[in-house]
FIKELO-117558 format. One line per 4 residues: number of its first residue (from 1); their letters; for each residue x, y, z of C-alpha. Coordinates in Angstrom, 2 decimals. Each point is the difference from the previous one (the first is absolute). Layout:
<rs>
NUM = A = X Y Z | ... .
</rs>
This chain:
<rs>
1 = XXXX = 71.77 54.84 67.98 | -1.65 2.00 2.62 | -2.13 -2.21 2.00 | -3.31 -0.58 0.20 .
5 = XXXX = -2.30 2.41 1.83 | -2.58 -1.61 3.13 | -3.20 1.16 -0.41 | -2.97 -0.52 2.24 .
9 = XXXX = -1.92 -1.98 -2.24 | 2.92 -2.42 -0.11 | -0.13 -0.23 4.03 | -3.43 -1.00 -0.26 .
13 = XXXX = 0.04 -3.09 -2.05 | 2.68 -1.44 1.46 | -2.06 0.53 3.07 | -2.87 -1.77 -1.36 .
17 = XXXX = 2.17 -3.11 -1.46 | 1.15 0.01 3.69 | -3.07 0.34 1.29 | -1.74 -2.70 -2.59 .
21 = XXXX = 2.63 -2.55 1.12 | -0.30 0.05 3.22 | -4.08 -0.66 -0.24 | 0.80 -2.60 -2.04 .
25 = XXXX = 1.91 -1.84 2.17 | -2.40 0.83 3.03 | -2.50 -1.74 -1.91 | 2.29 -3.03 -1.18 .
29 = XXXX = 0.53 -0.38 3.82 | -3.83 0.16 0.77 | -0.48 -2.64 -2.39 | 2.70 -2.23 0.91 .
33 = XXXX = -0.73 0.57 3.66 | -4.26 -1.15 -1.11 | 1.60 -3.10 -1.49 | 1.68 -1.13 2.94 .
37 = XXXX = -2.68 0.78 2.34 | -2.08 -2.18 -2.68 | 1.81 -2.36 0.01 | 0.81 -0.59 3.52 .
41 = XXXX = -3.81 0.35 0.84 | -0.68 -3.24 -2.21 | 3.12 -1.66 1.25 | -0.91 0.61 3.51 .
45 = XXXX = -3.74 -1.39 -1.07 | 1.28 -2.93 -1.72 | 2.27 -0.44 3.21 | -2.91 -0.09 1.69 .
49 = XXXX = -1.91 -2.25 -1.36 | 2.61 -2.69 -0.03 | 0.57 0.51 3.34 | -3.96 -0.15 0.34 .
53 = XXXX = -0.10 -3.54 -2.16 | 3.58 -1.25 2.41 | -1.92 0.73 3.16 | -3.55 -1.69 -1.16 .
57 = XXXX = 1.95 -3.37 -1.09 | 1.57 0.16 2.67 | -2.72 0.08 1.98 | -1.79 -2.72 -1.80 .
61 = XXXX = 3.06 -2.18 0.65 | 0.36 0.10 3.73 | -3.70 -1.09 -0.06 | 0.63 -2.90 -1.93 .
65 = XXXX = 3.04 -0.88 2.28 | -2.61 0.57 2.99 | -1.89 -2.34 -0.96 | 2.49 -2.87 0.16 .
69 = XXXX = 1.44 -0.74 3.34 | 3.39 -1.35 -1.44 | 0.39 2.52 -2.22 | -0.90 2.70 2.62 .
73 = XXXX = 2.65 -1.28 2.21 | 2.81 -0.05 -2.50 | -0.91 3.51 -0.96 | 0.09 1.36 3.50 .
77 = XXXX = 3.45 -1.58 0.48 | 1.28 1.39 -2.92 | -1.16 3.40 0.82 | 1.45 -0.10 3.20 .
81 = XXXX = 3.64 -0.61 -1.39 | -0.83 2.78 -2.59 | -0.54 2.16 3.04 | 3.04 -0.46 1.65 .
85 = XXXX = 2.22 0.17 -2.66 | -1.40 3.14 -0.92 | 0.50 1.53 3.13 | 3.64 -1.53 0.58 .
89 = XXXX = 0.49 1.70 -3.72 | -1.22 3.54 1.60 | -2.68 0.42 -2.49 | -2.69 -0.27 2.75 .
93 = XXXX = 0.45 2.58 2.83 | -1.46 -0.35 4.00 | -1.62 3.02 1.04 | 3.10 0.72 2.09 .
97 = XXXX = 2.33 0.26 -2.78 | -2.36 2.61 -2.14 | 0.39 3.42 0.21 | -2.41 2.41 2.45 .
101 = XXXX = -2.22 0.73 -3.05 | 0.00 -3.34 -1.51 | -1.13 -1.45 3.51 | -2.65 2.40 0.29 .
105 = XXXX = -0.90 -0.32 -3.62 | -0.44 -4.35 0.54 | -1.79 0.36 3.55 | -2.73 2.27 -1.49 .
109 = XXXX = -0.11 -2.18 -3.22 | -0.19 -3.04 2.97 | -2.70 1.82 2.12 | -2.41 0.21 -3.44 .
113 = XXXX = 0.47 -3.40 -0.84 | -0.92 -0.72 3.36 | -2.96 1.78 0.51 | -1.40 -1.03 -3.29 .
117 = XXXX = 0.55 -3.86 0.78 | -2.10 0.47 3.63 | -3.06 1.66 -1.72 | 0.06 -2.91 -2.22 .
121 = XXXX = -0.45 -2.38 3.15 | -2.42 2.30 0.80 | -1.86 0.12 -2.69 | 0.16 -3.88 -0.66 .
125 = XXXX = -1.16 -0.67 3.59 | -3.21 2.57 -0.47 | -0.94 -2.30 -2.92 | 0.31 -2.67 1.52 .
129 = XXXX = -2.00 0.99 3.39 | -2.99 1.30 -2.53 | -0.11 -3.49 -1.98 | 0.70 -2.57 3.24 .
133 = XXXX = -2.47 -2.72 -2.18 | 2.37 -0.13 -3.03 | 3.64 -1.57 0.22 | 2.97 1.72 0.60 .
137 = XXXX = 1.65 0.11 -3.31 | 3.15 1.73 1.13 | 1.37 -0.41 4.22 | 1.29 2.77 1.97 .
141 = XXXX = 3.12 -2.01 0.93 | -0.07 -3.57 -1.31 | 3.24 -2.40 1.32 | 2.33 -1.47 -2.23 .
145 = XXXX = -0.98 -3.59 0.31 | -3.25 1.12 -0.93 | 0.97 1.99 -3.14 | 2.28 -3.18 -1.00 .
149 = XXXX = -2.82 -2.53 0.48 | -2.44 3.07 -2.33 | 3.11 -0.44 -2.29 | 0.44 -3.29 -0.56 .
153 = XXXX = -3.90 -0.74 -0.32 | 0.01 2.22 -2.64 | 2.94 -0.89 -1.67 | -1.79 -4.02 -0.07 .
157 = XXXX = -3.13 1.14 -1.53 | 1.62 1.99 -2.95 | 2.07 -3.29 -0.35 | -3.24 -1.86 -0.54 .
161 = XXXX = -1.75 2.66 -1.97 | 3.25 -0.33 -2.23 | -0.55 -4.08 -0.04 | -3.48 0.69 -0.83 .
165 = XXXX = 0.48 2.47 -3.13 | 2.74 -2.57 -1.08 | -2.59 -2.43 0.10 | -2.57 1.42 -2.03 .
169 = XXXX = 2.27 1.41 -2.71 | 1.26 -3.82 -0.26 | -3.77 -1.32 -0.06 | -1.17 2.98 -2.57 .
173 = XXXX = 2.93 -1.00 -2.41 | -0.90 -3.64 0.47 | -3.90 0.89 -1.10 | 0.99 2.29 -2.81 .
177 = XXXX = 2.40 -3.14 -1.47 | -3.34 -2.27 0.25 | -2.48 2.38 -1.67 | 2.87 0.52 -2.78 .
181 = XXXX = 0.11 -3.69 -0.24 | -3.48 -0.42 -0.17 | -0.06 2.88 -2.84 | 2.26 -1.85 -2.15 .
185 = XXXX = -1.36 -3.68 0.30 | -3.55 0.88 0.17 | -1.16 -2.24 -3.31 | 1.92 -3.38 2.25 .
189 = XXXX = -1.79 1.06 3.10 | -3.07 0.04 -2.01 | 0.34 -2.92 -1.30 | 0.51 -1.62 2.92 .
193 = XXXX = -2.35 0.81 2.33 | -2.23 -1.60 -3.29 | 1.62 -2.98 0.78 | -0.32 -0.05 3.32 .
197 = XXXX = -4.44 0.80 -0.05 | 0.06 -2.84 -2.92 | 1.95 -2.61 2.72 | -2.10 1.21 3.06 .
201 = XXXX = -3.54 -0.54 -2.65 | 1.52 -3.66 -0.59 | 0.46 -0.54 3.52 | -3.17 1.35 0.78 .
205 = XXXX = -1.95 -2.15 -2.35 | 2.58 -3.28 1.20 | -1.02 0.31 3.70 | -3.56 0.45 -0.92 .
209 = XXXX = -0.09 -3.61 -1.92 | 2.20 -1.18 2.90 | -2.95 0.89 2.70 | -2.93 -0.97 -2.51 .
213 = XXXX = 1.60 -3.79 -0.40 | 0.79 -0.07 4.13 | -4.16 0.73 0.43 | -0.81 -2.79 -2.42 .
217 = XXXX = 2.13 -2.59 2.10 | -1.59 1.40 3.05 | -3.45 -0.49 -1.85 | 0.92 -3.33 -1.21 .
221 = XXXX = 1.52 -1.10 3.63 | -3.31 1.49 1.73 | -2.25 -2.32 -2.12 | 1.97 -3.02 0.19 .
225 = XXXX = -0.51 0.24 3.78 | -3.20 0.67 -0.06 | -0.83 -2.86 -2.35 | 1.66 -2.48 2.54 .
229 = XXXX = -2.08 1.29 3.10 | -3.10 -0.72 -2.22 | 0.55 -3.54 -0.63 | 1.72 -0.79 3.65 .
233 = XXXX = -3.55 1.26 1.35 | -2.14 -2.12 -2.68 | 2.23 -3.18 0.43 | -0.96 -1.83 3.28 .
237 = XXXX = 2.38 -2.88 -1.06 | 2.78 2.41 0.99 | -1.27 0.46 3.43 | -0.84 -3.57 0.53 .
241 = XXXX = 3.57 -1.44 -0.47 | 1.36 3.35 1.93 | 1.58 2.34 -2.39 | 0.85 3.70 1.12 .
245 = XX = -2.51 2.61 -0.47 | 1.00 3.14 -0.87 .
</rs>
């Protein structure tokens, strides 16, 4: 068998199968590469977020432990030994031990932190010079002893507003048993408070006769005296033999 003869039109197509594959998997690579991008965009986001949500609880927290002094103490100490153990580890670096671009890197980060704390100051003392009748509501540089007395005095009156909201929710379920008590025997109460108006009438009418018989003895007393005065004055055989006049 003689073989087969390569024409040009055969060149061509195989060109174009070539050619055809080779798009194909230019564009299965675009694709794949639009996924991942995707993908790590909204896993970065997401990333974000939480780390967002971690740092505002966070936040939140050391507030709450600001607030009480014991608490604030323990928290300090405990970060302290955090500190050093994660420097003894080597996971926290001095400036020293970084690198010439690292070192430059933190002392500019350092300098902006700085600068944006002092206008802060600044701006909180300009306030504070253009309101001088109000209270200062925040202090420039407040000492520790003051900040723990603030603490505590705070930390007493949520105590009581707790002891007060106890309170009430106690005296509200205590009101809401009564009127549910009331609800359910309101034919007896009825009844007798009846009772009770018929027994106050009966008294009522008993002390009335009482009075009316104590103003007939007076009456009767009153005219009995009177009666003997009359007949001591007519009698002059009572003054001759020396009785007592009244």
């Amino acid at each position: 068998m003689p073989p087969k003869r390569i024409t040009r039109s055969m060149v061509d197509n195989t060109k174009d199968k070539i050619d055809k594959k080779k798009k194909n998997r230019a564009l299965k690579t675009q694709k794949a590469k639009k996924i991942a991008t995707k993908t790590s965009r909204k896993e970065s986001n997401a990333r974000e977020r939480l780390l967002e949500y971690k740092r505002e609880y966070m936040r939140a927290r050391r507030e709450k432990i600001r607030e009480d002094p014991v608490e604030y103490e323990n928290y300090c100490r405990n970060e302290k030994k955090r500190y050093y153990k994660r420097k003894e580890e080597g996971k926290i670096k001095m400036v020293q031990e970084l690198s010439v671009k690292e070192q430059r890197a933190k002392r500019k980060y350092d300098r902006e932190r700085k600068r944006e704390y002092r206008a802060l100051k600044k701006q909180q003392l300009m306030e504070d010079e253009q309101q001088p009748t109000k209270k200062k509501l925040v202090s420039v540089k407040e000492s520790s002893k003051d900040q723990r007395r603030h603490s505590s005095q705070l930390a007493e009156l949520k105590n009581q507003n707790l002891a007060l909201k106890i309170a009430l929710k106690k005296m509200t379920k205590k009101v809401q048993k009564l009127r549910s008590i009331q609800a359910k025997h309101a034919d007896i109460i009825k009844s007798n408070a009846l009772d009770n108006l018929l027994l106050d009438t009966m008294n009522d009418g008993q002390s009335k006769n009482n009075r009316e018989r104590k103003a007939v003895e007076v009456r009767d007393m009153e005219s009995c005296e009177a009666k003997l005065t009359n007949a001591r004055e007519t009698s002059p055989e009572l003054e001759r033999n020396g009785a007592p006049q009244t």
